[in-house]
PDB file of N, CA, C and O in Angstrom:
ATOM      1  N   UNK A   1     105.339 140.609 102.779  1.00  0.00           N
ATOM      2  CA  UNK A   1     104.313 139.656 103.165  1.00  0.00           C
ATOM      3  C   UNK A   1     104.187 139.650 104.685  1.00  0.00           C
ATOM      4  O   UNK A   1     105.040 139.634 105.572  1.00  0.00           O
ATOM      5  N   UNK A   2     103.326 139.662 104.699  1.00  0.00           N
ATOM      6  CA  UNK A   2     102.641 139.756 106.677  1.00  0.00           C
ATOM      7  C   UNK A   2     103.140 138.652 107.316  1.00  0.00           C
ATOM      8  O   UNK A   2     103.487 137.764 106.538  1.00  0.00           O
ATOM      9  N   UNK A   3     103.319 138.370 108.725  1.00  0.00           N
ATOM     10  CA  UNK A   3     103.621 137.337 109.344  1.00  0.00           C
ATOM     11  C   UNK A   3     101.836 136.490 109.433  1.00  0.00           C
ATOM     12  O   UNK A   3     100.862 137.223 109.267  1.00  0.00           O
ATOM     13  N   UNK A   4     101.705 135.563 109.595  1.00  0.00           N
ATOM     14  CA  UNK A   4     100.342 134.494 109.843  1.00  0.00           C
ATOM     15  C   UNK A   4     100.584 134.536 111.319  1.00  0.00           C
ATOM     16  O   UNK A   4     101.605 134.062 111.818  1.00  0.00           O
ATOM     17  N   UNK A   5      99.400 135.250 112.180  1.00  0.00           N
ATOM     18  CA  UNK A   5      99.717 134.701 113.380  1.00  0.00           C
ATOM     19  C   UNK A   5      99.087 132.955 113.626  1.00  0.00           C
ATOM     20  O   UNK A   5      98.379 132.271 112.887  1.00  0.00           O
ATOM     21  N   UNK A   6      99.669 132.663 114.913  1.00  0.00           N
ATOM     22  CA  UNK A   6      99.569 130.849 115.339  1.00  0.00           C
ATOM     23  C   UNK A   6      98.541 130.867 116.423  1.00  0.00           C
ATOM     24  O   UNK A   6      98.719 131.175 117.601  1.00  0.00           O
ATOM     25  N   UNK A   7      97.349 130.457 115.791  1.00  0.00           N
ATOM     26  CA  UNK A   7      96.280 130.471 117.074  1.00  0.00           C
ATOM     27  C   UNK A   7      96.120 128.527 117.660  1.00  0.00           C
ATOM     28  O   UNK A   7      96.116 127.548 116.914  1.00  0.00           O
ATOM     29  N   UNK A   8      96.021 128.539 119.026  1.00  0.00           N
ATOM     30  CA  UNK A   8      96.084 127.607 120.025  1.00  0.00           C
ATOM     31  C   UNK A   8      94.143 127.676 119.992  1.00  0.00           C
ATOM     32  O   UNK A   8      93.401 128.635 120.205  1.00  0.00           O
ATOM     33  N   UNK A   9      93.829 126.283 119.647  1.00  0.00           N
ATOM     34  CA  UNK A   9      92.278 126.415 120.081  1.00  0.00           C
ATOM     35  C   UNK A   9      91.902 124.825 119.934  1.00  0.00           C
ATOM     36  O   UNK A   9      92.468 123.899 119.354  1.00  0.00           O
ATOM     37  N   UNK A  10      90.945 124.894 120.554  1.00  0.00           N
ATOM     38  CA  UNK A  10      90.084 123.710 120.584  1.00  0.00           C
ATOM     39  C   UNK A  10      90.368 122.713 119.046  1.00  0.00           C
ATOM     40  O   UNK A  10      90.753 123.294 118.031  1.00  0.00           O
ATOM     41  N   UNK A  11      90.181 121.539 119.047  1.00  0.00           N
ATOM     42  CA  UNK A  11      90.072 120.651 117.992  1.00  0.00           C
ATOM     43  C   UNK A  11      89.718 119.400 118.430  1.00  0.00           C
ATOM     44  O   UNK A  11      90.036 118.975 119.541  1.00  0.00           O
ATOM     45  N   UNK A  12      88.841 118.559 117.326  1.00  0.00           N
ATOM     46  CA  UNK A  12      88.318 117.080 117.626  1.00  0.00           C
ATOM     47  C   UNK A  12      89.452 116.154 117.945  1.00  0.00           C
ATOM     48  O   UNK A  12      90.526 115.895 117.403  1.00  0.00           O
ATOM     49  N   UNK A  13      88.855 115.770 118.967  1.00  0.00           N
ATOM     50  CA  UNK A  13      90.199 115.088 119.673  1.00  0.00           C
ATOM     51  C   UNK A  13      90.961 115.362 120.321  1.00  0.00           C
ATOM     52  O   UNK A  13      91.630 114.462 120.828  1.00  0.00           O
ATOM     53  N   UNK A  14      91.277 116.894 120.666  1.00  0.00           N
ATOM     54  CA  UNK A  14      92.121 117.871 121.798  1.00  0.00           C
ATOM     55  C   UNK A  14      92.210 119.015 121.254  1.00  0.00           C
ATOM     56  O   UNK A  14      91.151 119.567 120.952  1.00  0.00           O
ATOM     57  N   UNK A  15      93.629 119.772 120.944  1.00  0.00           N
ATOM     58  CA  UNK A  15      93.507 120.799 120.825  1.00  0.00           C
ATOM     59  C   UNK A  15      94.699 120.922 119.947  1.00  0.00           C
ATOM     60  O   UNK A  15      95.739 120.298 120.161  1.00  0.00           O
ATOM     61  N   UNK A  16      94.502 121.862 118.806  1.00  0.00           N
ATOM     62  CA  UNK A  16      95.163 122.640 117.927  1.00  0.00           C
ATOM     63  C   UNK A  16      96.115 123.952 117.510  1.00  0.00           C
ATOM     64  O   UNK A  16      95.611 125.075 117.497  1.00  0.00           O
ATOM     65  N   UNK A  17      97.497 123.747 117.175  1.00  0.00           N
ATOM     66  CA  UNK A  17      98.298 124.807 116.762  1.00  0.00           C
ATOM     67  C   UNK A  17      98.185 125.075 115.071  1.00  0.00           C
ATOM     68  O   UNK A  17      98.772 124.406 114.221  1.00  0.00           O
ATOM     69  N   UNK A  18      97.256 126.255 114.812  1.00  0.00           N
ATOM     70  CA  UNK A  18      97.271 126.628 113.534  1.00  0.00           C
ATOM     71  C   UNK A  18      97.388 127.532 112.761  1.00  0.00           C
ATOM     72  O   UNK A  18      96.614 128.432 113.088  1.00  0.00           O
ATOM     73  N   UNK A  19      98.013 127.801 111.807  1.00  0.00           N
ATOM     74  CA  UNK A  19      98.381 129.524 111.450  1.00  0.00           C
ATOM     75  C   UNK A  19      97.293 129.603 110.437  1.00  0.00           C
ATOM     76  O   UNK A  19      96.807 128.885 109.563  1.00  0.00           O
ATOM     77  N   UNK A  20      97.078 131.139 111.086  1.00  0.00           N
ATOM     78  CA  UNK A  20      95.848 132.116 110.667  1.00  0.00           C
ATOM     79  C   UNK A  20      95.959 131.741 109.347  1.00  0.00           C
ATOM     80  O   UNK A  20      97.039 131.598 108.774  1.00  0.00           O
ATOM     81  N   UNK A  21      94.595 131.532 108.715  1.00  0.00           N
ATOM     82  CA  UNK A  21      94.290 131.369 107.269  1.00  0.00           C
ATOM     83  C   UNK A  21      94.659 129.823 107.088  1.00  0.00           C
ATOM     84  O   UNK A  21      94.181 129.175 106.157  1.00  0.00           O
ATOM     85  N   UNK A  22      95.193 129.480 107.662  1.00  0.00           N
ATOM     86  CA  UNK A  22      95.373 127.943 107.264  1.00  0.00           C
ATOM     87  C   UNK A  22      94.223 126.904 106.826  1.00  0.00           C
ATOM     88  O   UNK A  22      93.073 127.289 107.041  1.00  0.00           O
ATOM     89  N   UNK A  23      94.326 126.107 106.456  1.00  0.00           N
ATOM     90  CA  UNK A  23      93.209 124.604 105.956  1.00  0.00           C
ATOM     91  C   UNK A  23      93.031 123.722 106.932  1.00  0.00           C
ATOM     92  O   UNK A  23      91.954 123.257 107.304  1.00  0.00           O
ATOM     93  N   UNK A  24      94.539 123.398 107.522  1.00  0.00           N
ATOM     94  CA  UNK A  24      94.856 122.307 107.757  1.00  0.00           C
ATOM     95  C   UNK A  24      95.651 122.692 109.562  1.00  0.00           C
ATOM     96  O   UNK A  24      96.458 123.617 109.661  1.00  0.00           O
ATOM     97  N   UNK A  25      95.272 121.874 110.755  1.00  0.00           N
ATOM     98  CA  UNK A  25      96.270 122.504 111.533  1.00  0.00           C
ATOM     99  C   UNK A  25      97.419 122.234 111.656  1.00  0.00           C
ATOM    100  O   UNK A  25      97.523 121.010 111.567  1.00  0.00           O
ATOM    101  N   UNK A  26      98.553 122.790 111.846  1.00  0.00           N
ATOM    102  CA  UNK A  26      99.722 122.496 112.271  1.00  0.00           C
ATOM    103  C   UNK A  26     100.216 121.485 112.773  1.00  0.00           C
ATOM    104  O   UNK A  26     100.817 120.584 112.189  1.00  0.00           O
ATOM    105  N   UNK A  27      99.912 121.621 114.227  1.00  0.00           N
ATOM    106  CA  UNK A  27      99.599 120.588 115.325  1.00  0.00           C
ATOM    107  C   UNK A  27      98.593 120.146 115.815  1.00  0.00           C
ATOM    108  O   UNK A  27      97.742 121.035 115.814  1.00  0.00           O
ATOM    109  N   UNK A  28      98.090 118.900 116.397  1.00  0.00           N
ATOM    110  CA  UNK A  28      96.964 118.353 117.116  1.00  0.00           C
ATOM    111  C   UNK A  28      97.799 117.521 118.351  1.00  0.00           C
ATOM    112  O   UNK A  28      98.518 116.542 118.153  1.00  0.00           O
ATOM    113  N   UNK A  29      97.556 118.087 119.532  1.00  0.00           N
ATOM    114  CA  UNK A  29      97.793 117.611 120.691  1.00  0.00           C
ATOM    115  C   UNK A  29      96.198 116.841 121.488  1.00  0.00           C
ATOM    116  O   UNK A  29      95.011 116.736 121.180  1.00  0.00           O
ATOM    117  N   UNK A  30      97.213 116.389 122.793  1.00  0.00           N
ATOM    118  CA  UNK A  30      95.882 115.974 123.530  1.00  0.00           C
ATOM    119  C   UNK A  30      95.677 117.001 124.792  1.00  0.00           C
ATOM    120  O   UNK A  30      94.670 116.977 125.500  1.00  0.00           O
ATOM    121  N   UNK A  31      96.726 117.866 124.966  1.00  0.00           N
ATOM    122  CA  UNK A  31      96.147 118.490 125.659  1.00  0.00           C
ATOM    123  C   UNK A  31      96.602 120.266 125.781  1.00  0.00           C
ATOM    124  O   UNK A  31      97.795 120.454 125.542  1.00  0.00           O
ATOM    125  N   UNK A  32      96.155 120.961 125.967  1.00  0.00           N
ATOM    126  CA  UNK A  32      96.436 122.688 125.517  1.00  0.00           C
ATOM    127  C   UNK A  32      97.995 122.965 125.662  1.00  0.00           C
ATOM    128  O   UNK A  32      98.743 123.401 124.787  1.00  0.00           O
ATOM    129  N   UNK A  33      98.317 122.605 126.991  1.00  0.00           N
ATOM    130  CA  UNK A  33      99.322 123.222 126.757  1.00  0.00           C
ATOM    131  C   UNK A  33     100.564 122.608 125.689  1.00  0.00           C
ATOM    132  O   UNK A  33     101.353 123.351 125.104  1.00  0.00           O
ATOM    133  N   UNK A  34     100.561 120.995 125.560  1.00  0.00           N
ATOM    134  CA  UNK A  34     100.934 120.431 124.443  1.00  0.00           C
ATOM    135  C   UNK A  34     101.087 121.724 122.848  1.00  0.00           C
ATOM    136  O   UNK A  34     101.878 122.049 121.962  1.00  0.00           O
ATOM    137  N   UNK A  35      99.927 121.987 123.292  1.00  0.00           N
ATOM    138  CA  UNK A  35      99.555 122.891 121.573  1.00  0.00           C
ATOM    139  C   UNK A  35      99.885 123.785 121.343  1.00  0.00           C
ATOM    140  O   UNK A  35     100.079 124.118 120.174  1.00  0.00           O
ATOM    141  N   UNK A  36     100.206 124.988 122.907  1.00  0.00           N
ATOM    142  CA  UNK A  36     100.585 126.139 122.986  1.00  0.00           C
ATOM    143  C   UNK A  36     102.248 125.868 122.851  1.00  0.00           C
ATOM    144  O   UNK A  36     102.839 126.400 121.911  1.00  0.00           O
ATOM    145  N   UNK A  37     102.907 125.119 123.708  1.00  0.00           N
ATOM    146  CA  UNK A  37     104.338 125.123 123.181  1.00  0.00           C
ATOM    147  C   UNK A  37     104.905 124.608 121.944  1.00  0.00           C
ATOM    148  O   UNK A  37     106.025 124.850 121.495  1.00  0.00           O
ATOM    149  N   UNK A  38     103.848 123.746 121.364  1.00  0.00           N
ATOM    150  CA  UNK A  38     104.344 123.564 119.434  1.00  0.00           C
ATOM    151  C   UNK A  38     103.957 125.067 119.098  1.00  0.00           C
ATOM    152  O   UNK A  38     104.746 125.940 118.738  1.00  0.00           O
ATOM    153  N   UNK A  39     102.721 125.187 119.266  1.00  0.00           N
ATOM    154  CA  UNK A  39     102.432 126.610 118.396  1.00  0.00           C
ATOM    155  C   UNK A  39     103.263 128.238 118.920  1.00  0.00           C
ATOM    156  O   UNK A  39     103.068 129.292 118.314  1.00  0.00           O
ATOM    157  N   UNK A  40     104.140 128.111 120.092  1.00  0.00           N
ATOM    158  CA  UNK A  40     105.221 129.044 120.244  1.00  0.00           C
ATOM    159  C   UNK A  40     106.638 128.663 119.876  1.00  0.00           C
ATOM    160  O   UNK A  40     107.496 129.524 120.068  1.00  0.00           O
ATOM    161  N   UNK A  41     107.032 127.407 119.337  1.00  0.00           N
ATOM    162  CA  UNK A  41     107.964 126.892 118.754  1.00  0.00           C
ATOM    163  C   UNK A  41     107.596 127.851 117.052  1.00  0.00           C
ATOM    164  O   UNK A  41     108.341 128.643 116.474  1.00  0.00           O
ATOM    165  N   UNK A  42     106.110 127.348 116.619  1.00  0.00           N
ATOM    166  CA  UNK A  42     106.064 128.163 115.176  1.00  0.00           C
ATOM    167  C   UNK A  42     106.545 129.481 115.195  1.00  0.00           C
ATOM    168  O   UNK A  42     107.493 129.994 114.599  1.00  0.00           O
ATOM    169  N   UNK A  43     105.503 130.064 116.199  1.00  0.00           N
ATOM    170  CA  UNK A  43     105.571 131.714 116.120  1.00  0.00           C
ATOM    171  C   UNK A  43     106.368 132.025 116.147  1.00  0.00           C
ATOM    172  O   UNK A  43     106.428 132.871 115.255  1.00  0.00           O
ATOM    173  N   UNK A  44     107.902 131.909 116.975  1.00  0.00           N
ATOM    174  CA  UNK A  44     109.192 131.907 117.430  1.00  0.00           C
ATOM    175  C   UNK A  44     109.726 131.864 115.671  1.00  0.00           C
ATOM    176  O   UNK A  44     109.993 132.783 114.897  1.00  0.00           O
ATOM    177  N   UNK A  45     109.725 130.799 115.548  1.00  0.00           N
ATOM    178  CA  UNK A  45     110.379 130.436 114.303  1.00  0.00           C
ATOM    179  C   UNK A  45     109.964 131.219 113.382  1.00  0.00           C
ATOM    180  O   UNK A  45     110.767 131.575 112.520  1.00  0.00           O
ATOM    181  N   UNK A  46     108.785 131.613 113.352  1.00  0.00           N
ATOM    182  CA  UNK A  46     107.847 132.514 112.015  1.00  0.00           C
ATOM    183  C   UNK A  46     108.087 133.942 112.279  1.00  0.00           C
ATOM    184  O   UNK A  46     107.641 134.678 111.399  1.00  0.00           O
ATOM    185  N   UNK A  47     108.825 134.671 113.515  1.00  0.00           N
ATOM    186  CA  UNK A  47     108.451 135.665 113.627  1.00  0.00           C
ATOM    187  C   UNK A  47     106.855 136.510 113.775  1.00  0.00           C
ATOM    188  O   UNK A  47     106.593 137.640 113.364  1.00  0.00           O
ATOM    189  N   UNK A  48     106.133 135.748 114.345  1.00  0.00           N
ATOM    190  CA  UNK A  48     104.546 136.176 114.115  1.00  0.00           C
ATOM    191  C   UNK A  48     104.040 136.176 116.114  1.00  0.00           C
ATOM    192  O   UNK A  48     104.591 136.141 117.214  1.00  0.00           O
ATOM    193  N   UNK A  49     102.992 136.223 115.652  1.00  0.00           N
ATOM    194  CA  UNK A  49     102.406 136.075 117.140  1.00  0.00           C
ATOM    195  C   UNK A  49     101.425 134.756 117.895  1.00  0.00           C
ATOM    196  O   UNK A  49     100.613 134.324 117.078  1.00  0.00           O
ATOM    197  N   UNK A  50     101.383 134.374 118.640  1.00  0.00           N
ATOM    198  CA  UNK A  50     100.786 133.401 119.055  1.00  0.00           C
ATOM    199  C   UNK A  50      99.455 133.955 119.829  1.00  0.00           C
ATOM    200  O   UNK A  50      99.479 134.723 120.790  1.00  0.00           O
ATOM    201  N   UNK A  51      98.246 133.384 119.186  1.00  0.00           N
ATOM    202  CA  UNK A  51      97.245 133.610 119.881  1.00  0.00           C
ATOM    203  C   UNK A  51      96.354 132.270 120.731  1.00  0.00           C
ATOM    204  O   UNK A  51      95.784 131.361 120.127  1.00  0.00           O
ATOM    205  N   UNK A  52      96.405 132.421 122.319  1.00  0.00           N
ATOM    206  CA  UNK A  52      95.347 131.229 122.876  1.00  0.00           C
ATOM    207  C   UNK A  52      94.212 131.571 123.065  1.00  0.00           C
ATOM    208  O   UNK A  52      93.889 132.655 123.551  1.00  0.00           O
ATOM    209  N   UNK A  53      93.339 130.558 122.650  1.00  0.00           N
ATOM    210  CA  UNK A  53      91.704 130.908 122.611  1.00  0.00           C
ATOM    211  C   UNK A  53      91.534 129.598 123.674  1.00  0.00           C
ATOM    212  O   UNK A  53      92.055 128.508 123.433  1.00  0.00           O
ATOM    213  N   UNK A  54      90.612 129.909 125.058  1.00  0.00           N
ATOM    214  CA  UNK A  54      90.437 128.922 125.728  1.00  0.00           C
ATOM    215  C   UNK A  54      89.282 128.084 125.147  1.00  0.00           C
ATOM    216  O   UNK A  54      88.959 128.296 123.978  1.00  0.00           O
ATOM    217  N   UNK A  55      88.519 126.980 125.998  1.00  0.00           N
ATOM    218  CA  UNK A  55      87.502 126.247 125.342  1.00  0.00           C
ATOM    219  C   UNK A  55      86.336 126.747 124.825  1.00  0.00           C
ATOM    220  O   UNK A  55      85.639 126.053 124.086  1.00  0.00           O
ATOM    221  N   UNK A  56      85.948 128.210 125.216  1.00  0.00           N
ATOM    222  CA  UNK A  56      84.742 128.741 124.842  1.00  0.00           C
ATOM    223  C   UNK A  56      85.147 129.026 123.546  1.00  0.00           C
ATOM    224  O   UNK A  56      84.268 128.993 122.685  1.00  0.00           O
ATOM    225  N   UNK A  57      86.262 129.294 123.221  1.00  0.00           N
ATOM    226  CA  UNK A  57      86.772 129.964 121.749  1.00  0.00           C
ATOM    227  C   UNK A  57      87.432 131.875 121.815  1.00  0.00           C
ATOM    228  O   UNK A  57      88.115 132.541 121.037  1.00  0.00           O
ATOM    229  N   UNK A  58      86.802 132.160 123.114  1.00  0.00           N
ATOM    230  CA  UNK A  58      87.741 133.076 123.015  1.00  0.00           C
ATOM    231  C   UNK A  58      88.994 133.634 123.609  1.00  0.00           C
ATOM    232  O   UNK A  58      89.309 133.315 124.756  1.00  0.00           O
ATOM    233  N   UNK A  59      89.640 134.351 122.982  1.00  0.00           N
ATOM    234  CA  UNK A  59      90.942 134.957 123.330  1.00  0.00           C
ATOM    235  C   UNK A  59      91.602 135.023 124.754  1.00  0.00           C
ATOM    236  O   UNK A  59      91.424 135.998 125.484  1.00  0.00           O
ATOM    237  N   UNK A  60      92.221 134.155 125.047  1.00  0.00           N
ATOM    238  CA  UNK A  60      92.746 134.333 126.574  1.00  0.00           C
ATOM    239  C   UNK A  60      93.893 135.032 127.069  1.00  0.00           C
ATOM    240  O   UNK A  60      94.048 135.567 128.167  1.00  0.00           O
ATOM    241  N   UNK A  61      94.848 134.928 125.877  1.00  0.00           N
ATOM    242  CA  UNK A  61      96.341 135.487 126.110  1.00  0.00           C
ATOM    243  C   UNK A  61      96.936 135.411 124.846  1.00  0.00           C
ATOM    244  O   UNK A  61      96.970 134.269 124.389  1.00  0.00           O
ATOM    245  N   UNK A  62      97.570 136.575 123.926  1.00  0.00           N
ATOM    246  CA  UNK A  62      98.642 136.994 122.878  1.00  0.00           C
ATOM    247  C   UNK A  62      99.779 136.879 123.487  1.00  0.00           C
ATOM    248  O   UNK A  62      99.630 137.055 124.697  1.00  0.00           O
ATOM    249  N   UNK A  63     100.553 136.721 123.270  1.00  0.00           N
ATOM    250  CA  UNK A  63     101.958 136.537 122.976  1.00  0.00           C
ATOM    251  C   UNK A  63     103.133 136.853 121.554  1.00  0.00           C
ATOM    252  O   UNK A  63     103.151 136.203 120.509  1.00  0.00           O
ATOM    253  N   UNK A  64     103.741 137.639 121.790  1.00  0.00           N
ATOM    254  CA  UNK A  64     104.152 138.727 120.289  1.00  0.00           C
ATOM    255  C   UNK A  64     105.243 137.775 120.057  1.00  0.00           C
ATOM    256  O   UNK A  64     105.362 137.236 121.158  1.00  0.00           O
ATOM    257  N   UNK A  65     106.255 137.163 119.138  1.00  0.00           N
ATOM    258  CA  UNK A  65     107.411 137.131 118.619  1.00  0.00           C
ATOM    259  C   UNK A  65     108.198 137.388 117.735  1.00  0.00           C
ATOM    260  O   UNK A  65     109.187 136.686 117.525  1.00  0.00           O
ATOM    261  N   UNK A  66     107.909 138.439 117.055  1.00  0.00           N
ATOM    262  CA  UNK A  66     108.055 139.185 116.311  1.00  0.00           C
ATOM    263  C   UNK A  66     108.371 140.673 116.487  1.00  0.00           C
ATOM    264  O   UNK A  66     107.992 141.437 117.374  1.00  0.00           O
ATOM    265  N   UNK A  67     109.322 140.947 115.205  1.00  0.00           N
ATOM    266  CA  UNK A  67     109.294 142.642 116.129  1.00  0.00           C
ATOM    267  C   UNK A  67     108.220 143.771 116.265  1.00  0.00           C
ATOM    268  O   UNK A  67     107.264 144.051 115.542  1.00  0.00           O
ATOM    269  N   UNK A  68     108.669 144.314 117.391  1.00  0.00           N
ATOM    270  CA  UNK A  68     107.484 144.963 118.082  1.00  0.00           C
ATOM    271  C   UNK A  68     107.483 146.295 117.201  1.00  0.00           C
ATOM    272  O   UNK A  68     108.609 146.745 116.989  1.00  0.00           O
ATOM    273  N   UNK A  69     106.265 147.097 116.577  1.00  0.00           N
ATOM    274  CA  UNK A  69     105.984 147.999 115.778  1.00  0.00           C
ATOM    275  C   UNK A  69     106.142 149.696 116.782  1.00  0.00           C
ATOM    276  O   UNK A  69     106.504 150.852 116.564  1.00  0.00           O
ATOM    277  N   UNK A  70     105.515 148.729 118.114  1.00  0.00           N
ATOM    278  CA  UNK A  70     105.201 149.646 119.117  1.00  0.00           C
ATOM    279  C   UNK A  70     105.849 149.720 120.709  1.00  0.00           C
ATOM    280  O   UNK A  70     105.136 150.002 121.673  1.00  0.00           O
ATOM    281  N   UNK A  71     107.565 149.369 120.845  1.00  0.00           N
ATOM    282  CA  UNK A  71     107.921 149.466 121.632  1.00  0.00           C
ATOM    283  C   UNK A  71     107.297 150.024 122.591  1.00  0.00           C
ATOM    284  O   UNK A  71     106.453 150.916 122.499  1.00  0.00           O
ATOM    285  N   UNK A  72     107.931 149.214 124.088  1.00  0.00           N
ATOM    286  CA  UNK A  72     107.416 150.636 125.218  1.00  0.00           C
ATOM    287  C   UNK A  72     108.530 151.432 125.527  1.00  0.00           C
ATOM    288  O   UNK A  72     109.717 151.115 125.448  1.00  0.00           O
ATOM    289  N   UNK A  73     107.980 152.615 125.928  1.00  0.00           N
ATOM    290  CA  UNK A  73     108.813 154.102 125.867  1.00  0.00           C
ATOM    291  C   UNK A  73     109.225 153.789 127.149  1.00  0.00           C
ATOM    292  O   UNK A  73     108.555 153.185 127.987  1.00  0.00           O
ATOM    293  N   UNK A  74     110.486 154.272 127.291  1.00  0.00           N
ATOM    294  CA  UNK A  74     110.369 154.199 129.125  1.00  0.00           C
ATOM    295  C   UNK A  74     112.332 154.481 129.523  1.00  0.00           C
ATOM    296  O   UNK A  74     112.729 154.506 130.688  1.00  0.00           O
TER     297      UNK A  74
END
């Protein structure tokens, strides 16, 4: 079974930690970064990845916690 990544985004009332495919969010904070450190507490814990989407909705910064498929060579 796949990991769910944890996307950080906008929500009524502030802002939301919720894993991909979800109904319901996780977390509801009042303010982003509130949402981003619950929702890297999940990912951490889930092994998955954390995605932040700023207020426009899109993608600002991934963050992996999980193992990496694609090490860097070096």
């Amino acid at each position: 079974m796949s990991k769910k990544n944890v996307h950080v985004m906008k929500h009524e009332g502030g802002w939301a930690a919720k894993k991909e495919g979800g109904k319901r969010a996780s977390v509801v904070t009042e303010t982003q970064k509130e949402a981003i450190d619950a929702g890297r507490k999940i990912a951490q814990r889930e092994g998955s990845e954390l995605v932040v989407h700023g207020r426009d909705g899109k993608i600002r910064e991934k963050d992996s916690h999980g193992r990496d498929t694609y090490p860097p060579k070096g």
